[in-house]
C-alpha positions in Angstrom: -40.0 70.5 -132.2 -36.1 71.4 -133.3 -36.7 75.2 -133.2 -33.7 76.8 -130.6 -33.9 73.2 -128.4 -32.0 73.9 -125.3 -29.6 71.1 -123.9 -32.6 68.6 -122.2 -34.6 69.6 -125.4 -32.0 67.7 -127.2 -31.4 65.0 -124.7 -34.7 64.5 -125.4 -34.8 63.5 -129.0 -31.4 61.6 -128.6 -33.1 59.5 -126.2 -36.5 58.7 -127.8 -36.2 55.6 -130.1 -38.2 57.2 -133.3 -40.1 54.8 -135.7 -37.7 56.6 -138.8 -34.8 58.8 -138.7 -34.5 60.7 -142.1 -31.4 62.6 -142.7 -31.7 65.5 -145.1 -34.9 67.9 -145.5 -34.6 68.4 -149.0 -36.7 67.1 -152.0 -36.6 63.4 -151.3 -36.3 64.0 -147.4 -38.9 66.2 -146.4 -41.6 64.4 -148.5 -40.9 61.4 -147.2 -40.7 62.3 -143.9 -44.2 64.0 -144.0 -45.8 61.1 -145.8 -44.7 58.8 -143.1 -45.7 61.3 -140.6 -49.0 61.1 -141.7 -49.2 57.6 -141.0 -48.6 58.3 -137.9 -44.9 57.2 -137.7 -42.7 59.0 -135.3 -40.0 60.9 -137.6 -37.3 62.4 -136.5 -35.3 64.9 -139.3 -32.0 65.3 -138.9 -30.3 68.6 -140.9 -26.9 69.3 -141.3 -27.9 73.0 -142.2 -30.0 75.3 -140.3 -33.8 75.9 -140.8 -34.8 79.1 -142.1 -37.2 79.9 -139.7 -34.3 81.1 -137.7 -31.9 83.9 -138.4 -31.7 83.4 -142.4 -30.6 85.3 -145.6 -33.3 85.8 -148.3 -34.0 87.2 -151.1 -30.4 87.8 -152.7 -27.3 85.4 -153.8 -25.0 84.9 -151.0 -22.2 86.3 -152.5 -24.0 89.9 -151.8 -23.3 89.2 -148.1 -19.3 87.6 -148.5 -17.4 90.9 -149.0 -16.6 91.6 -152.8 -14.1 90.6 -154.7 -15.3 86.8 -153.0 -16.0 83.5 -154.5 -17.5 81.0 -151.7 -14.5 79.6 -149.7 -14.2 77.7 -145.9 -14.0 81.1 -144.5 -17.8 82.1 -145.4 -19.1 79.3 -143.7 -21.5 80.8 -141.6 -23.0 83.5 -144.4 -23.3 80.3 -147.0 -25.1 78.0 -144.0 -27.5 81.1 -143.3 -28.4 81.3 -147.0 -28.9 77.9 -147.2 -26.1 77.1 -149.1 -23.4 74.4 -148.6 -20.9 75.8 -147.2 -17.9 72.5 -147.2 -15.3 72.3 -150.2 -15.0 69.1 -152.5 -12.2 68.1 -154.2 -12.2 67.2 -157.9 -9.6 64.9 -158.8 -11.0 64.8 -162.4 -7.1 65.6 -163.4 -3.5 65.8 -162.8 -4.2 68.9 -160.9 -6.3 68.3 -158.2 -8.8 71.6 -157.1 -11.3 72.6 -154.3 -14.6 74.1 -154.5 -17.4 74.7 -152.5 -20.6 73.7 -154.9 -23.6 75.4 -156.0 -26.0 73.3 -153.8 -28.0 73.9 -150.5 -27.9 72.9 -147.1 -30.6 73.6 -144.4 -34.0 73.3 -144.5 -35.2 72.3 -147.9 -32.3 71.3 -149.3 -31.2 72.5 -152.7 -35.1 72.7 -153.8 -34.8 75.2 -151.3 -32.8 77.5 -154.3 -33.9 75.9 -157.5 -35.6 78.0 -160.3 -39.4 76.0 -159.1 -39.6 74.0 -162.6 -41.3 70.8 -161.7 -41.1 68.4 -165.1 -42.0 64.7 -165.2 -39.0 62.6 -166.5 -40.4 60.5 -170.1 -41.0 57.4 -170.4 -38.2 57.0 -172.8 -36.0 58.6 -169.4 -36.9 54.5 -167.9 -35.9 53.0 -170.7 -32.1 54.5 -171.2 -30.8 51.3 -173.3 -33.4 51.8 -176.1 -31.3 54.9 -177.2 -27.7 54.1 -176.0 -25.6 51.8 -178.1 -24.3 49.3 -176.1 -20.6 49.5 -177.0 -20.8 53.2 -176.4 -22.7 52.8 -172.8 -21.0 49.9 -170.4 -24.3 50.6 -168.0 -26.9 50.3 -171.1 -27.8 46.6 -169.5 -28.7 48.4 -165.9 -32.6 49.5 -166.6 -34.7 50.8 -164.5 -36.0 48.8 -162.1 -39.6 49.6 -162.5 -41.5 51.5 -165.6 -42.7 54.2 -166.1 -46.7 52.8 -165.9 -46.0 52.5 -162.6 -44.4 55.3 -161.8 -46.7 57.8 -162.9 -49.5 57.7 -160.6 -46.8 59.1 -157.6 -45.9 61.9 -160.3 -49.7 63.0 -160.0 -49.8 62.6 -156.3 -46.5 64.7 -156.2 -47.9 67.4 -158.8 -50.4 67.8 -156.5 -48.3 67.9 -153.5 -46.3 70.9 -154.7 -49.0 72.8 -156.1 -47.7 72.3 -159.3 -49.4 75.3 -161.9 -49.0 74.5 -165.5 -49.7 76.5 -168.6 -52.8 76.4 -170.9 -53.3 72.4 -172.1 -50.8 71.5 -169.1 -53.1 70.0 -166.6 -56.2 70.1 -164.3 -54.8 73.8 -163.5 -54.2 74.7 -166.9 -53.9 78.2 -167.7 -53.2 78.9 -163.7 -49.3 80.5 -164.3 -49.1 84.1 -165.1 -49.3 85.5 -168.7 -45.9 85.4 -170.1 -42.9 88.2 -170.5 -42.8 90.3 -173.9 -39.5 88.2 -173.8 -40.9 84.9 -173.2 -43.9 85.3 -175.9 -41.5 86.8 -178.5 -38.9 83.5 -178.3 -42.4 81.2 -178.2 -43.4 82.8 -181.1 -39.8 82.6 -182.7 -39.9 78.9 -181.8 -43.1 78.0 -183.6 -42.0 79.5 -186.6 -39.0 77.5 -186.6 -41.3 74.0 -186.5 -41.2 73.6 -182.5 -43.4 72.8 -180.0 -42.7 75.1 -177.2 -44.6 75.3 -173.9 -44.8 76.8 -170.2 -42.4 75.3 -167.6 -45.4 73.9 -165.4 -43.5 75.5 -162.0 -44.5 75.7 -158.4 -44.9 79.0 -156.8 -47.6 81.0 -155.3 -46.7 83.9 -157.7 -47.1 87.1 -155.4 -46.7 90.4 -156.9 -43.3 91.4 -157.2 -42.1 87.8 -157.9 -38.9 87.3 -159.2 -38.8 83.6 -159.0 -35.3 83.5 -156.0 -33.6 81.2 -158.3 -30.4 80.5 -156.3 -31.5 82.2 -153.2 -33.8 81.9 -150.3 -37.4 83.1 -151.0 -38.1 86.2 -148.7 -42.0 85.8 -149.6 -42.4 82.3 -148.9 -44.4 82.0 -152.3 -41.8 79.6 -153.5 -43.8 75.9 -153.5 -40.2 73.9 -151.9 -39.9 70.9 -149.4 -39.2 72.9 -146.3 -43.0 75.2 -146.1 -44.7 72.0 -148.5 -43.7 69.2 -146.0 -41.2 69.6 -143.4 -43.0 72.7 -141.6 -46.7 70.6 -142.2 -45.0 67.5 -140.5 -43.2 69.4 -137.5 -46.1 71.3 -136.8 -49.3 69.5 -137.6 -48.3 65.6 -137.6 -45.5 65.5 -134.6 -42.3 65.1 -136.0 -39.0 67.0 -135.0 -35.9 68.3 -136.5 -32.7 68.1 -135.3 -30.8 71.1 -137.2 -26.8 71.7 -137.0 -26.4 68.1 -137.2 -24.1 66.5 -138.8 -24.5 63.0 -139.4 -21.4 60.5 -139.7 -21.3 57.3 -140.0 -24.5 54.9 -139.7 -25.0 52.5 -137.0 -25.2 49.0 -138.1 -25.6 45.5 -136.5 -25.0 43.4 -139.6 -27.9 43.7 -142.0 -30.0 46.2 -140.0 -29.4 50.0 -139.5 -29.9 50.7 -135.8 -29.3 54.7 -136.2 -26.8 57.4 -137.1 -24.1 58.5 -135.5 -22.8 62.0 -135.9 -21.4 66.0 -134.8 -23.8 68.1 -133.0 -21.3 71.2 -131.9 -19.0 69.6 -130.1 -20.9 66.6 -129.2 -20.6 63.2 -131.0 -23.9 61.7 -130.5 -25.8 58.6 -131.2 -29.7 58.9 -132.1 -31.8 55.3 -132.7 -34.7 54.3 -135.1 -36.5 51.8 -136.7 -35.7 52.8 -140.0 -33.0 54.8 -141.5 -33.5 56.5 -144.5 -31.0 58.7 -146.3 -31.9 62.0 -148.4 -28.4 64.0 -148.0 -28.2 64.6 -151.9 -26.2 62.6 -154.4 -22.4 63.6 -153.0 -23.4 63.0 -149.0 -25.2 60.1 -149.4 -22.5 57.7 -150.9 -19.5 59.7 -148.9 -21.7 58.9 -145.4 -22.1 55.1 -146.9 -18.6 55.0 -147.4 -17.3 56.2 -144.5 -19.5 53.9 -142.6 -17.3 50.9 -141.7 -17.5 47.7 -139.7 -16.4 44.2 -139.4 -19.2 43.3 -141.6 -19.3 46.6 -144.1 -15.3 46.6 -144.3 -15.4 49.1 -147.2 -18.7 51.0 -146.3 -22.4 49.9 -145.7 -23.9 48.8 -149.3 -20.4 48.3 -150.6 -19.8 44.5 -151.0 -19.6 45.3 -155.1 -17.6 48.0 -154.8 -21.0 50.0 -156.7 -21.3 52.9 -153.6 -20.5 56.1 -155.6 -19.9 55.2 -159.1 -22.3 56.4 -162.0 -21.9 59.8 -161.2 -24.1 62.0 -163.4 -24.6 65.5 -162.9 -26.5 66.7 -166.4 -23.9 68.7 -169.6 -26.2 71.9 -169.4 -24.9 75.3 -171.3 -26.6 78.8 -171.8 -27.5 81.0 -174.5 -27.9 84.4 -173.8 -31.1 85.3 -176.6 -31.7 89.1 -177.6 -34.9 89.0 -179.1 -35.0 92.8 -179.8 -38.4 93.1 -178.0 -36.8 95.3 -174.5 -35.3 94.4 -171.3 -35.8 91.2 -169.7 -38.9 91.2 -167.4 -38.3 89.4 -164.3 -36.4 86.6 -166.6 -38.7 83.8 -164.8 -38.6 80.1 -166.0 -41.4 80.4 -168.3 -40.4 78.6 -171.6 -39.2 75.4 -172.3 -39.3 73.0 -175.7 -38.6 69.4 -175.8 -38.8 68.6 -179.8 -34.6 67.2 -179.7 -35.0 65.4 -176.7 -35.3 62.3 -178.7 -34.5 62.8 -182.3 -33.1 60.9 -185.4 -32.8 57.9 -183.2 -30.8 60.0 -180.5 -31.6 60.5 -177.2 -30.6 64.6 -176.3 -32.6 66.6 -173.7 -34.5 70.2 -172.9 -34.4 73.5 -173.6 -36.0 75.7 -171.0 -35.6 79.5 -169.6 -33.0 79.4 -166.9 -34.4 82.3 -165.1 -32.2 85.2 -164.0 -28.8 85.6 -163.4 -27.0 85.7 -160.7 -25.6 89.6 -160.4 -22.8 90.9 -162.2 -20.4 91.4 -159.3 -21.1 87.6 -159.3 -20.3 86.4 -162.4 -17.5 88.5 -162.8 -15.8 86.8 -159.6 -16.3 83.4 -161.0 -15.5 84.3 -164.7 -12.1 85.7 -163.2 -11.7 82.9 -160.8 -12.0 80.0 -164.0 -10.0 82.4 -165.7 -6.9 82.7 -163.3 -7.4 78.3 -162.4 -7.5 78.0 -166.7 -3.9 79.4 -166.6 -2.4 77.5 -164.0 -2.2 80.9 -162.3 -0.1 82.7 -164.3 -2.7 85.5 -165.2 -0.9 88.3 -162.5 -3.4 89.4 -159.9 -2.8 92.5 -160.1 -4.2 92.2 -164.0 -7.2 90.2 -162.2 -8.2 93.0 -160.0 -7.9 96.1 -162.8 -9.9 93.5 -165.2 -12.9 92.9 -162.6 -15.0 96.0 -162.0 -15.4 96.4 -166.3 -16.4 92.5 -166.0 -19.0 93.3 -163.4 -20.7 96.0 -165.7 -20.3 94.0 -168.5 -22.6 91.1 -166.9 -24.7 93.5 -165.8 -25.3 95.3 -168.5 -25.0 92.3 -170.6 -27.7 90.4 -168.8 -30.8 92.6 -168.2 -31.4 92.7 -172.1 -30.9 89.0 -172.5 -33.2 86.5 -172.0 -31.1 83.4 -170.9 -32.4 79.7 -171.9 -30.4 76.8 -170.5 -30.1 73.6 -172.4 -29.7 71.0 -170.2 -28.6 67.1 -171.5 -28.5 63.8 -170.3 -25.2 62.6 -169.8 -24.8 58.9 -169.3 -23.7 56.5 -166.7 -20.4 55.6 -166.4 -18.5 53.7 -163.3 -16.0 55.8 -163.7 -17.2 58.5 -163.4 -17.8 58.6 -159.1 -18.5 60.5 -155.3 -15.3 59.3 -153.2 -14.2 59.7 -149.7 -10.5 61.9 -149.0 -7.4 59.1 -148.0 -6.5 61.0 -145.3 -9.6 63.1 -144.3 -13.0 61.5 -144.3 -14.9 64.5 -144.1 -13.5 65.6 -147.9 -15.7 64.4 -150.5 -14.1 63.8 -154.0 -15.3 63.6 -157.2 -13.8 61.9 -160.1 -15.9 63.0 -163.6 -15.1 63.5 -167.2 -17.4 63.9 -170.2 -17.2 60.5 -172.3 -16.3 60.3 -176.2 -20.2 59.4 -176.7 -22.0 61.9 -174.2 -19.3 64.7 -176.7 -20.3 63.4 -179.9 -24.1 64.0 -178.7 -23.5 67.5 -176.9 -21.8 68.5 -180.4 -24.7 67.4 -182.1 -27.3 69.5 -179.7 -25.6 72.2 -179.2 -25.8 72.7 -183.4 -29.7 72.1 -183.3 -30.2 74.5 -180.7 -27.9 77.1 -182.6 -29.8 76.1 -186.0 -33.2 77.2 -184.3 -32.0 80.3 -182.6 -31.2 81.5 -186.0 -31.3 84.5 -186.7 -31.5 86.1 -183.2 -28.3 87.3 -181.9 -27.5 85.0 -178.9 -23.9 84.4 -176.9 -23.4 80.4 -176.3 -21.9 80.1 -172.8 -20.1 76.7 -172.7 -20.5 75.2 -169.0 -21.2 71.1 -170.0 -17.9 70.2 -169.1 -17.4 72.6 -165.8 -17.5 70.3 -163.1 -18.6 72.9 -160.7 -21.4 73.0 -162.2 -23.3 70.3 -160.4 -26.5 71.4 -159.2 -28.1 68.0 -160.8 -25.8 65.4 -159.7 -27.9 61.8 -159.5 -26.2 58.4 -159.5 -24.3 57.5 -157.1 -26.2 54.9 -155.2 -28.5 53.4 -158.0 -31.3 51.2 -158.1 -31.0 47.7 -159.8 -32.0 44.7 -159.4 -28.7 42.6 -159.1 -27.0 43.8 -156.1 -23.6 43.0 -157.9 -24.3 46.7 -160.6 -26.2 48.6 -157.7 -26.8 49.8 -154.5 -30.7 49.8 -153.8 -33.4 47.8 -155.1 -36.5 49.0 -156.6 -37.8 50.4 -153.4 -34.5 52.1 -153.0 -33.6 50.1 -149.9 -29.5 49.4 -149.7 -29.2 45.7 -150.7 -27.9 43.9 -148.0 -29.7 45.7 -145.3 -33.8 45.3 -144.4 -34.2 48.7 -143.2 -31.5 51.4 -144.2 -33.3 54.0 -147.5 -31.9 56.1 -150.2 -34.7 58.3 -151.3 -32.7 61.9 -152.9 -31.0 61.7 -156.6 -28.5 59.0 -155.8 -30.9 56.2 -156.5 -31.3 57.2 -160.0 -30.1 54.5 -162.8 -29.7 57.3 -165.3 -30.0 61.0 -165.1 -32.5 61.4 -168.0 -32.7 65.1 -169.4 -34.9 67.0 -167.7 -35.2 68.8 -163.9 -34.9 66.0 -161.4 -36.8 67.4 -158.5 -40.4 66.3 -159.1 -38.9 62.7 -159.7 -37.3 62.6 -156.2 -40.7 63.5 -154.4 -42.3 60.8 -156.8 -39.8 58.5 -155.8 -40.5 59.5 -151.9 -44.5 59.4 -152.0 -44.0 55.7 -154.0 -41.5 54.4 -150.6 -43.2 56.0 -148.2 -46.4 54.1 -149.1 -44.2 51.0 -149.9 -42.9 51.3 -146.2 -46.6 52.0 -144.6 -47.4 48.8 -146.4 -44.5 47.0 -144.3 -45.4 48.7 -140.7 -43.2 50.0 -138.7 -39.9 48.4 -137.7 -39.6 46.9 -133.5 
């Protein structure tokens, strides 16, 4: 059901009282939706984007579609929404000068997952245990653990592995040895690696594989080989176990009767409409979820459902991850798939750092070129002439090009810890603008500083380019933390279960619930997270 509903279509699913209404298909969303599905709950998605089993754009970046010189603004709406992209500026207020963006995220069916590179990593145990490695007069939120370990975590990890299909390398699991042999590239940086002392491995990934794979990071897969939440769970759930999907909706405010979510409110074209459930559970990602808490206000909830403390928002992380561009003299890159990663300074000489893993290919010159130029002209306040802009951008574009099909690009990709004020707000004036407020603390610097010199001491002596983007705040394709879980309702928002304290019924289940951001891909912890509260919630029974 949801697939081109006409108007009584729709009527119909506004009017049905569902046993859980889920908003957001990505990651957290999907799999919990399916989960509950299967239990024979009556769920009901509701997607702000579009599903891509209509009209969609595949297989290439968005920008190919936008109309060159073009980085994503309000006017491209449509091409981002049918690439699966999000397609609404945010405003960081980070400084003085206040600017507007439109992030590097998705929105439709699948959710950002729907893009990512397919790297499927378990967080460490030391990643539920932040204040063992945090100083506490360096980290104000060192006190705010996790509220469960990692013990008892780890059997939804397997169940979530398994889920996605998950193929590791040789030694990685009960499909070791299933991923494809490695790229000349790939095996002469492993090789490089384990001469330097380090333990590197294959990114255990999920993907089918197909021949002519190039891995869609960043884009919509036009093979469907890519293992993501919208053909693993939502599809499986809408067509096998009875759910539907409301797509094109936008979802509001939440309807609340004191401590009980009674359903969501919210903009289908230009309808405002009211849809009810037993449970409401929230997967919009890490910037919608706090921004539709916040703007949902009653008598009761006078500064946004969950919000008593003030704790709705805050603890912003979003990861401090740069590149370096590797030439290990061994050809072009082959594909440049996510195929390597090593983990030997994520915690080292009693510091607690992160990953280093391929990123996976680049988007296309004509790409980075716009953006380059774009964070060029906004790094001097403008006063770069434009006419200097446009003479400087076709070299750029070969440049990139060139640049990048020799390289083989690894990403290193740090924790950066939680800070309250660091935060997801809502626009004075217009509700409908999120805002983020987010700087790189003294601490998280002093530990950047001090990876970014082990990574450069092992690259040695390859010739590499270091491209610094850890303190770009556009850069946010991680962001976790807005809407943590604790167990004093006074430093959090949802309890271990991730249900909003203060409420018996209302969910968080994407990255917002996370206390800390740990250093590592986030996905396969959000579907952990969604398996572990979907069984938690069959245990309970359905809501009257």
């Amino acid at each position: 059901m949801g697939q081109g509903l006409d108007g009584e279509a729709v009527d119909d699913l506004i009017n049905a009282q569902w046993d859980a209404i889920v908003v957001g298909t990505g990651m957290g969303g999907a799999t919990i939706g399916h989960a509950l599905a299967r239990m024979g709950w009556r769920i009901l998605f509701c997607e702000k984007g579009a599903s891509k089993k209509r009209e969609s754009l595949r297989g290439q970046y968005a920008e190919s579609w936008l109309g060159r010189p073009a980085v994503p603004a309000p006017r491209h709406a449509k091409t981002l929404r049918a690439a699966g992209r999000f397609y609404h500026e945010i405003e960081d207020v980070s400084d003085a000068d206040a600017r507007r963006f439109i992030p590097f995220i998705g929105a439709g069916a699948g959710g950002s997952s729907a893009l990512y590179g397919m790297a499927l990593e378990r967080f460490f145990p030391e990643d539920f245990l932040p204040g063992r490695y945090h100083p506490l007069d360096r980290v104000p939120a060192r006190s705010s653990q996790w509220p469960f370990s990692y013990e008892s975590f780890e059997p939804y990890y397997v169940r979530a592995e398994k889920l996605y299909r998950v193929q590791f390398g040789p030694g990685g699991g009960e499909d070791a040895g299933s991923l494809p042999n490695m790229s000349t590239q790939s095996r002469a940086l492993y090789e490089h690696f384990s001469s330097q002392g380090l333990t590197p491995y294959r990114l255990p990934q999920g993907c089918r594989f197909v021949d002519g794979c190039v891995g869609c990071q960043g884009f919509l897969c036009a093979k469907d080989c890519k293992h993501e939440p919208d053909n693993i769970c939502l599809e499986p759930a809408l067509n096998q176990e009875g759910a539907a999907l409301l797509e094109n909706f936008e979802v509001q405010s939440i309807e609340m009767e004191e401590g009980r979510a009674t359903g969501v409110v919210g903009r289908l074209g230009d309808r405002r409409i009211t849809i009810r459930g037993g449970v409401v559970i929230l997967a919009g990602g890490a910037l919608a979820t706090p921004a539709l808490l916040l703007n949902s206000r009653s008598v009761v909830w006078p500064n946004g459902v969950g919000n008593h403390f003030d704790q709705v928002g805050r603890y912003l992380m979003r990861h401090l991850i740069d590149l370096y561009a590797v030439f290990p003299r061994v050809g072009p890159a082959e594909g440049n798939a996510k195929e390597l990663a090593f983990n030997d300074f994520y915690c080292v000489d009693q510091q607690k750092l992160g990953t280093v893993q391929s990123f996976g290919s680049m988007p296309p010159g004509f790409v980075l070129a716009d953006q380059m130029l774009h964070d060029l002209q906004l790094g001097t306040k403008k006063t770069m002439p434009v006419i200097l802009i446009r003479v400087m951008r076709p070299l750029m574009e070969k440049i990139f090009g060139r640049l990048f099909a020799r390289a083989h690009v690894l990403a290193s990709i740090m924790e950066d810890t939680p800070h309250s004020e660091n935060r997801v707000m809502i626009h004075d004036d217009d509700p409908e603008v999120i805002r983020i407020k987010y700087h790189v603390s003294t601490y998280d610097e002093e530990r950047l500083a001090l990876f970014r010199s082990k990574i450069k001491s092992v690259l040695r002596p390859l010739r590499y380019l270091h491209i610094q983007q850890a303190h770009n705040n556009e850069r946010i394709a991680h962001v976790c933390g807005t809407c943590r879980a604790g167990t004093d309702p006074a430093k959090s928002v949802v309890d271990e279960w991730s249900r909003v304290h203060g409420t018996c019924n209302l969910y968080v289940v994407d990255a917002s619930w996370f206390p800390s951001s740990g250093g590592t891909n986030p996905a396969l912890t959000i579907a952990a997270n969604a398996l572990r509260v979907a069984d938690h919630l069959g245990e309970k029974g359905k809501v009257t």
